[in-house]
BALO-324562 format. One record per atom (N, C-alpha, C, O): x, y, z; residue in one letter. Coordinates in steps of 0.2 Angstrom, whole numbers, plus 5000, padded with zeros to 4 digits. Layout:
BEGIN
XYZa;...
This chain:
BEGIN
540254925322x;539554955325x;539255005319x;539455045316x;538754965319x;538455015313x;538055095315x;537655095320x;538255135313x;538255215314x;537455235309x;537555235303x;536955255311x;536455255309x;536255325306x;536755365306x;535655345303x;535655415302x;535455475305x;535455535304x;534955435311x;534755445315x;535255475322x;535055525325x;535855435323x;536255475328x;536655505324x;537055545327x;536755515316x;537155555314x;536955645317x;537255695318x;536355625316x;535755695313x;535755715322x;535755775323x;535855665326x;535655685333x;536355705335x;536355745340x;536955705333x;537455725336x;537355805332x;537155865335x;537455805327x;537555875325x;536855935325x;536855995324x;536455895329x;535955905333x;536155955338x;536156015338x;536455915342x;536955935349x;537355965348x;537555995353x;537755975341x;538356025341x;538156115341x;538356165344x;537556095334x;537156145334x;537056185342x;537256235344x;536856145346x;536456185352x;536856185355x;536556195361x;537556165357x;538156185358x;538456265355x;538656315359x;538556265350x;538856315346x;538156405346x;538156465344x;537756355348x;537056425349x;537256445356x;537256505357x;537356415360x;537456425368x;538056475368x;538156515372x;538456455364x;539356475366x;539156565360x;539256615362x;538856545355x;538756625351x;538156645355x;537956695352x;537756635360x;537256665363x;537456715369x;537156765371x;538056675373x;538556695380x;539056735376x;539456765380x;539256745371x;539756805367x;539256865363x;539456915361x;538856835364x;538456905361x;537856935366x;537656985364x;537756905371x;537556955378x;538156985379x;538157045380x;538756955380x;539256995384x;539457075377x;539357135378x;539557035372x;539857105367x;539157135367x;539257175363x;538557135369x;537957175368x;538057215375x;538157275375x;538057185379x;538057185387x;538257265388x;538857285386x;537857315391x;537257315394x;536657335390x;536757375386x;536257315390x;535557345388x;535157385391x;534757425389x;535357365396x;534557425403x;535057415409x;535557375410x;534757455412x;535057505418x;535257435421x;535057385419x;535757435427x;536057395433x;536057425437x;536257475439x;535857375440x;535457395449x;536157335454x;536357275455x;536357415458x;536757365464x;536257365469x;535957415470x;536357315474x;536057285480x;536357315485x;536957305485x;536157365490x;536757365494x;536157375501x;535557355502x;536557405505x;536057425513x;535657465515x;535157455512x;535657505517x;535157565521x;535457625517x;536057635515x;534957655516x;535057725514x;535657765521x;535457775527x;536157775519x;536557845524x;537157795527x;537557825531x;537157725526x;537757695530x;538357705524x;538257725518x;538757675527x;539457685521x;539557645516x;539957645513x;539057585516x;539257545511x;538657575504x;538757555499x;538057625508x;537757665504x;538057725500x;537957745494x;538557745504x;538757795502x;539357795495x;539457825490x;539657725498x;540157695494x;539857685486x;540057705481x;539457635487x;539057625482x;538957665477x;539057635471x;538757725478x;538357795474x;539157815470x;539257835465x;539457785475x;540257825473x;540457795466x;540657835462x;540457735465x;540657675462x;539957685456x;540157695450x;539357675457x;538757695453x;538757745449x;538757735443x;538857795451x;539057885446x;539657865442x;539757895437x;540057825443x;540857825440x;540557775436x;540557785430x;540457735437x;540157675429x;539757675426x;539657645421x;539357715428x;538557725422x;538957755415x;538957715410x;539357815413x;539857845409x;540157765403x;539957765397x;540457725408x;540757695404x;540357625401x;540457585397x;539757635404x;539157565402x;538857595398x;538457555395x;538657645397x;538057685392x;537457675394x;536857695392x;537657635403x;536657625404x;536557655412x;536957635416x;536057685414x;535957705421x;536257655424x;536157605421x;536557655430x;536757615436x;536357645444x;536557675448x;535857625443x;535457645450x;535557575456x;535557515456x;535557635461x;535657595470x;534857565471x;534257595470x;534957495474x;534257475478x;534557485485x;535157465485x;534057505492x;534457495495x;533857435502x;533257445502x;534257405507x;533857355510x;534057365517x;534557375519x;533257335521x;533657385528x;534257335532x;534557345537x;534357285528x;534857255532x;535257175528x;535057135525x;535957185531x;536457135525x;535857085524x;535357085520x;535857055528x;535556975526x;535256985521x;535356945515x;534657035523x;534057055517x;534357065512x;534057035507x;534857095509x;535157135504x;535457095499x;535557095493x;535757035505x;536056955500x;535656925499x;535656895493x;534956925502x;534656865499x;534256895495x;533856845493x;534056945491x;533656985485x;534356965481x;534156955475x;534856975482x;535256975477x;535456895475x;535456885469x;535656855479x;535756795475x;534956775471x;534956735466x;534156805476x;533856765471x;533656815463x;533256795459x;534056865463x;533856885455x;534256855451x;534656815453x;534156875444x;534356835438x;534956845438x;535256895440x;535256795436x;535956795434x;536256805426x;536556775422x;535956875426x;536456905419x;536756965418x;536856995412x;536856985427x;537357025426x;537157095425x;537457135421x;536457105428x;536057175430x;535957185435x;535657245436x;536057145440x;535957115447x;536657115453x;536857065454x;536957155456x;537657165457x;537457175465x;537157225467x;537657145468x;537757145477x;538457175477x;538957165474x;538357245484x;538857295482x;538857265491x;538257275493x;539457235495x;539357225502x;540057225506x;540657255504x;539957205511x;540557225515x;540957165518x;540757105516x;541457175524x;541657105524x;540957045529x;540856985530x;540757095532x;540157065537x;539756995532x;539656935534x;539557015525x;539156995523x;539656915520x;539456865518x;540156925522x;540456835523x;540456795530x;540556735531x;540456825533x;540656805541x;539956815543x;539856795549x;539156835540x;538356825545x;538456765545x;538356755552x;538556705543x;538256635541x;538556595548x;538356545550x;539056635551x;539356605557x;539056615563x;539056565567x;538556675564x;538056705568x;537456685567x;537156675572x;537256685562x;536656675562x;536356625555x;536756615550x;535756615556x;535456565549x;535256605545x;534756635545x;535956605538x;535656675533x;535456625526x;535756565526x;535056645522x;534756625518x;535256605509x;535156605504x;535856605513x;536356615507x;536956595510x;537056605516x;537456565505x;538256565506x;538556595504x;538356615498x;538956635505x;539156695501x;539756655496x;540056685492x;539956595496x;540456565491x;539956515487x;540056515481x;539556485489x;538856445482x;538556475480x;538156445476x;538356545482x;537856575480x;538056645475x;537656665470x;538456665476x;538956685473x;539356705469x;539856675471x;539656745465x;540156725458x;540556825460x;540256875458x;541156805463x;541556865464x;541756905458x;541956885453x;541556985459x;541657005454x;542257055455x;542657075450x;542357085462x;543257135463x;542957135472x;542457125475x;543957175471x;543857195480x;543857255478x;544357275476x;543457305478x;543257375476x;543757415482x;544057455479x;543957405490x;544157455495x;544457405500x;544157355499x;544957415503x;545257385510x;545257445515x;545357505514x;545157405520x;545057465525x;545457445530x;545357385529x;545857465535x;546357425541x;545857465548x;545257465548x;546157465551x;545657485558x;546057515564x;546557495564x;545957565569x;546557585573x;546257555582x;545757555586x;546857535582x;546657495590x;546857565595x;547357585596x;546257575597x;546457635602x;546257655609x;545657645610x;546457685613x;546157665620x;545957745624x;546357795625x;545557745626x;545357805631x;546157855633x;546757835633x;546057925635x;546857945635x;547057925645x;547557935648x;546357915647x;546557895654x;546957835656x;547257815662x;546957795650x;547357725652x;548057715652x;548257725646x;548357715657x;549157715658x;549457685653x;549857655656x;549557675647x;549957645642x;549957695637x;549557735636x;550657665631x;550957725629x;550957685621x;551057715616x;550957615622x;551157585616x;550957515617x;550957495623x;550757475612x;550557425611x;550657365618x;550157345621x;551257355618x;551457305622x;551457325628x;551357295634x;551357385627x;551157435637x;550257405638x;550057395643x;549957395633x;549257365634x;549157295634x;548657275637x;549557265632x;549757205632x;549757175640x;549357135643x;550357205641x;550557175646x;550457215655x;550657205661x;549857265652x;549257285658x;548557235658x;548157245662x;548657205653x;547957175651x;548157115655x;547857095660x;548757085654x;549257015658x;549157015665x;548856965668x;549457075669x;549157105674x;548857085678x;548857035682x;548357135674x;547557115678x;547057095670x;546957135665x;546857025671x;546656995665x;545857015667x;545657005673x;545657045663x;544757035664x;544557115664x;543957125663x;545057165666x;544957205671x;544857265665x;544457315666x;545157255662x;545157305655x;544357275651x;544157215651x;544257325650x;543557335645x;543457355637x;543257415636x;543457315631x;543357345624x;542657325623x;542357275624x;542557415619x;541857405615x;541857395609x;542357405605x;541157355607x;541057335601x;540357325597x;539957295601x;540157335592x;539457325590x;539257245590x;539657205592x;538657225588x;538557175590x;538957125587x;539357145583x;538957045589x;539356985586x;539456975579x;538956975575x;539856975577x;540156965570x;540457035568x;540657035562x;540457095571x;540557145568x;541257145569x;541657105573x;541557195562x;542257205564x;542457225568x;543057235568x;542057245573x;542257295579x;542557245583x;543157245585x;542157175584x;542257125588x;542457045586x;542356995589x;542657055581x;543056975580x;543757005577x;544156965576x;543957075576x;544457095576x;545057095581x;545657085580x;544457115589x;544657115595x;544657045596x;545157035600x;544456995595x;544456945599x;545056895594x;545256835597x;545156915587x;545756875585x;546356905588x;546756875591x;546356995588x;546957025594x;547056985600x;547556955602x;546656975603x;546556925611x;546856875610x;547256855613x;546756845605x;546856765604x;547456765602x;547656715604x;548056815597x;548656805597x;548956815602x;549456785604x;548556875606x;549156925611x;548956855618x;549156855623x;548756815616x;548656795622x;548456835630x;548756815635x;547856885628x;547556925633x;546756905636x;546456845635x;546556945640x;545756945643x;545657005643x;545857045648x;545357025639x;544657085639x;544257095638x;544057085632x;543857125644x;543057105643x;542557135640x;542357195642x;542157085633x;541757135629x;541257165631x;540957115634x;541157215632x;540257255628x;539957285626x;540057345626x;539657265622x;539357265617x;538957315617x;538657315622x;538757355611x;538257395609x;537857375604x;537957315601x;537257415602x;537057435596x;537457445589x;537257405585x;537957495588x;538457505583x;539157535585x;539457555590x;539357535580x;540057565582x;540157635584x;540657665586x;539457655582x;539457735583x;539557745592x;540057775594x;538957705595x;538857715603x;539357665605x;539457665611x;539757635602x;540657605606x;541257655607x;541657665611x;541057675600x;541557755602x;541257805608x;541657845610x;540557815609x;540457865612x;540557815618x;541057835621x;540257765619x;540657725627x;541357735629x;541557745635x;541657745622x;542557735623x;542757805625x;543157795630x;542657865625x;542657925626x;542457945632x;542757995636x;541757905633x;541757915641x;541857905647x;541757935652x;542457835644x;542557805649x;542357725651x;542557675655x;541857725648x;541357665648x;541757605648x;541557555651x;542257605643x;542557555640x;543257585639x;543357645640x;543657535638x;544457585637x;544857565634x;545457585634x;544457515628x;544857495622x;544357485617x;543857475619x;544557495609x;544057505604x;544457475599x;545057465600x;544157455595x;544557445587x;543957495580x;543357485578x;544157535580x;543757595574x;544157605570x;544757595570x;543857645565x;543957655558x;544457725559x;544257775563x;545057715555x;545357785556x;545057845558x;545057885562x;544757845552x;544357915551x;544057925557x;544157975561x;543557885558x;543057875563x;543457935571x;543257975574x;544157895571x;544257905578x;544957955576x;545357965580x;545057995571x;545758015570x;545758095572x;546258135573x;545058115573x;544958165576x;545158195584x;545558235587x;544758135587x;544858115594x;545658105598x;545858125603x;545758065591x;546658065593x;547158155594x;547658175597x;546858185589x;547258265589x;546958275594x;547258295599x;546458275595x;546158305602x;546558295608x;546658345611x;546858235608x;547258205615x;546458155620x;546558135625x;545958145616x;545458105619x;545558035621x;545358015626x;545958015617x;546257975611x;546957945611x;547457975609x;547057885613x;547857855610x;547857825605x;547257805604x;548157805601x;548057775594x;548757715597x;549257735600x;548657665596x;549157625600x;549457585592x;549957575590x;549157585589x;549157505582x;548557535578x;548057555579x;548957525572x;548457495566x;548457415562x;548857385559x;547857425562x;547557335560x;547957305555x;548157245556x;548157345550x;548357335541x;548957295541x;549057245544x;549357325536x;549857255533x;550457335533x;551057315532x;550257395534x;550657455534x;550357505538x;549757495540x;550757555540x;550457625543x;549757635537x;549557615532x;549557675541x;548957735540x;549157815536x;549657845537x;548657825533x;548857895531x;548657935535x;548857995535x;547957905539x;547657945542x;547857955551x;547657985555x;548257915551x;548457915557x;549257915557x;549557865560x;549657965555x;550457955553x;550857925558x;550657935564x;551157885557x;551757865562x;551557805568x;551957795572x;550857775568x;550557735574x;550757675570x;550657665564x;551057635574x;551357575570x;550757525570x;550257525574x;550957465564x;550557415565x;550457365571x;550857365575x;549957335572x;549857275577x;550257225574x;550657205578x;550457205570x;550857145569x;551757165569x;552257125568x;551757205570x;552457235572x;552557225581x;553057225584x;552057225583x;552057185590x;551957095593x;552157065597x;551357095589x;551057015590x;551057015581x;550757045576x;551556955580x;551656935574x;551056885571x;550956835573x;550656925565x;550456875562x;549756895561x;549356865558x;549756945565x;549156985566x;548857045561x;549157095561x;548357025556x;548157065550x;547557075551x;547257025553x;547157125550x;546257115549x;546257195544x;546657245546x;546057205540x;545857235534x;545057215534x;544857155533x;544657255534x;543957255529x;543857255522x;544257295519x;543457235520x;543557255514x;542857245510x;542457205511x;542757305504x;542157315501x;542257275496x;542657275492x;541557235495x;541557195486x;540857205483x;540357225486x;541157185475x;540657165473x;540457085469x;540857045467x;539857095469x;539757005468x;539057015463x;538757065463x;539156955458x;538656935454x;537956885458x;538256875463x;537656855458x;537256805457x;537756745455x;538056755450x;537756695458x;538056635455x;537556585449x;536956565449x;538056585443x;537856565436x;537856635432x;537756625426x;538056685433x;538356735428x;538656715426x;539056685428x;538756735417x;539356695414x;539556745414x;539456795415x;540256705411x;541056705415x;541256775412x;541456825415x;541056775403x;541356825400x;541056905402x;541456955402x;540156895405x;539956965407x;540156965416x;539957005419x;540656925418x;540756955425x;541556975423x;541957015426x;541856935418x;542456975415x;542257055415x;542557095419x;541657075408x;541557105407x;541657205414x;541957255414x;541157165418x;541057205423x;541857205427x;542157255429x;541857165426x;542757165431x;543357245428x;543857275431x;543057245423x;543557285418x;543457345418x;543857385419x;542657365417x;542357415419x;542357465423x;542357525423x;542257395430x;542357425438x;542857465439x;542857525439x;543457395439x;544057425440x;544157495436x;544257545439x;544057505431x;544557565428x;543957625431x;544057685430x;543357615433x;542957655437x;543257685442x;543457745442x;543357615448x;543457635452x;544157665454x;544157675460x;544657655450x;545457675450x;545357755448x;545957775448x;544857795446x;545157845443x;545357885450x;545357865455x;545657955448x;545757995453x;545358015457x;545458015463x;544658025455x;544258045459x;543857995462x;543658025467x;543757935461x;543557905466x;544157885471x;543957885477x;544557875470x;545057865472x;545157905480x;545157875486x;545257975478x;545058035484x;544458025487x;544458035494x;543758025484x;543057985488x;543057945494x;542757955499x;543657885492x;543457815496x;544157845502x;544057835508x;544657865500x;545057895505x;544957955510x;545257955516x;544457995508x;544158045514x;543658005516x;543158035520x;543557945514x;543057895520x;543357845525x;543157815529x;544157855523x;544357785525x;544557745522x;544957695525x;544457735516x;544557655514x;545257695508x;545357755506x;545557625507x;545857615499x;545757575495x;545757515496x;545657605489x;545357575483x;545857525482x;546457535483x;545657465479x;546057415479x;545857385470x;546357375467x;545257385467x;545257345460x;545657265458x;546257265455x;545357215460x;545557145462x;545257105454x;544757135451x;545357065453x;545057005449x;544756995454x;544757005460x;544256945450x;543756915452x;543956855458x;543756845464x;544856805453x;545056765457x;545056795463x;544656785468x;545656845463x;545856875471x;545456885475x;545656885480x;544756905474x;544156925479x;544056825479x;544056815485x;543956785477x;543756715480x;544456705484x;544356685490x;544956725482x;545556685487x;545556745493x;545856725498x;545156795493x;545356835500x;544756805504x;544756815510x;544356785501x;543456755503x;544056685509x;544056685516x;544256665505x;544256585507x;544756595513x;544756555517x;545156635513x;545556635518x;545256685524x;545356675530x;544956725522x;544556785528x;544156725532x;544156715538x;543656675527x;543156615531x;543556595536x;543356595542x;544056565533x;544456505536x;544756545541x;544456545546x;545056565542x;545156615550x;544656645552x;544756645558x;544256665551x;543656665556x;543456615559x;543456615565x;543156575554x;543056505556x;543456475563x;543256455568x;544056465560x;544656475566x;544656485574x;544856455579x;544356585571x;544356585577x;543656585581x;543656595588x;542956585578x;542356585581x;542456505585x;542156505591x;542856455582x;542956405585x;543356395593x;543356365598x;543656425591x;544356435597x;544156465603x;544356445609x;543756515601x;543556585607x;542956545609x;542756535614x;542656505603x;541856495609x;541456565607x;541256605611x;541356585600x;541056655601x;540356625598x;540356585593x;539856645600x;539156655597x;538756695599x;538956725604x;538156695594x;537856725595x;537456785600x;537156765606x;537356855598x;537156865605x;536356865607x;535956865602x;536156855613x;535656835615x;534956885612x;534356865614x;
């Protein structure tokens, strides 16, 4: 085959803009930042706002460049400004676990696995399963097996479909092989004051949220969601120390725009974590509730792909959709 001079010149052509692409993606990242980054996150005064500021103030120091919050009145809206800005790693969606589990509920404008490029698991949070103090049970399996009972008869509150409040409760249902009938609120906020009045007599809430109520004696703390006890709630043993197999943790991340290169969500990965590991944020995310967790990138897609697939699992199983 005769070799011409023409594909000579056209291969080294190609190598050229090869070797510009690979020295152009090494010298953004070793540049990397230039101007301020903006995280995407929700409403001004929720916790994933609050969180956010927490995480923003602690990385501006170590990037040399302002890190200012946008905020938007709601997840959907907040994913989908964020998948459509540029992908170069100035652009950062700061979200919660809901914002992988909308797509089940509703038609959102985004995948959270094709659309985006995981960058950490910033917090885990567990949850305390707890019941009004008028209900005759003393411990897990005492709810259990009142629920067995009389199926239907017991009552848990919950924010709207898809929230942690209520796919928590209805994976708990599904292991315990129970019937408890939901209703549903506006937020978590008006589930707990439901739960206090009696309205409802079973809740799944954020330690903090209810660790009050519990000293009070308002309150029983029967289980925690997690993989271990609580700090906030000393000595309430886990749910899967009674129905085996049973885990639910939330959890806070961050994500890039999908097409970020590798080396600037490296970059940020590094940054983050040693951000958000110090002492002081550490104590911030903990009188909120959560614990700081700092993940690779992989481990936030492998916690992705496993949180879907058992949701998925179980919105299939229970029959859950949307609400009206």
């Amino acid at each position: 085959m005769r070799i011409t001079r023409r594909a000579v010149m056209g291969s080294i052509g190609a190598a050229l803009l090869l070797m510009g692409a690979a020295t152009s993606t090494s010298v953004s990242a070793q540049d990397f930042p230039t101007k301020p980054i903006r995280f995407l996150t929700s409403a001004v005064g929720g916790s994933a706002d609050i969180s956010t500021r927490i995480v923003a103030n602690a990385l501006a120091p170590s990037l040399g460049q302002p890190v200012v919050v946008e905020n938007y009145p709601g997840g959907i809206i907040v994913a989908e400004n964020a998948k459509s800005a540029a992908a170069d790693g100035y652009s950062l969606l700061y979200a919660g676990t809901s914002f992988m589990f909308a797509p089940f509920f509703s038609d959102t404008p985004y995948d959270p696995v094709a659309d985006f490029a995981p960058v950490t698991i910033v917090a885990k949070s567990p949850a305390a399963l707890v019941v009004n103090a008028s209900v005759p049970v003393n411990t897990l399996q005492e709810l259990i097996d009142l629920a067995t009972s009389e199926p239907g008869a017991l009552n848990y509150g919950s924010a709207t479909t898809g929230s942690g409040s209520h796919i928590s409760m209805e994976l708990f249902k599904n292991l315990a092989g129970i019937d408890i009938t939901r209703i549903a609120y506006s937020g978590g906020g008006p589930a707990l004051t439901a739960l206090l009045g009696g309205e409802v007599q079973v809740l799944i809430a954020d330690p903090g949220a209810v660790a009050g109520h519990v000293k009070s004696g308002d309150l029983k703390a029967l289980a925690i969601t997690g993989t271990e006890e609580s700090p906030l709630l000393p000595g309430v043993p886990t749910v899967d120390a009674t129905v085996p197999g049973y885990v639910w943790e939330t959890i806070d991340g961050i994500w890039a725009p999908k097409g970020t290169p590798d080396d600037i969500v490296k970059l940020l990965n590094e940054k983050i974590v040693a951000a958000i590991t110090s002492q002081d944020v550490t104590d911030k995310y903990f009188n909120n509730g959560l614990e700081i967790v700092g993940s690779t990138p992989e481990e936030l897609a492998a916690r992705m792909d496993e949180d879907i697939a058992r949701v998925g699992k179980l919105v299939a199983e229970a029959g859950i959709t949307p609400d009206p």
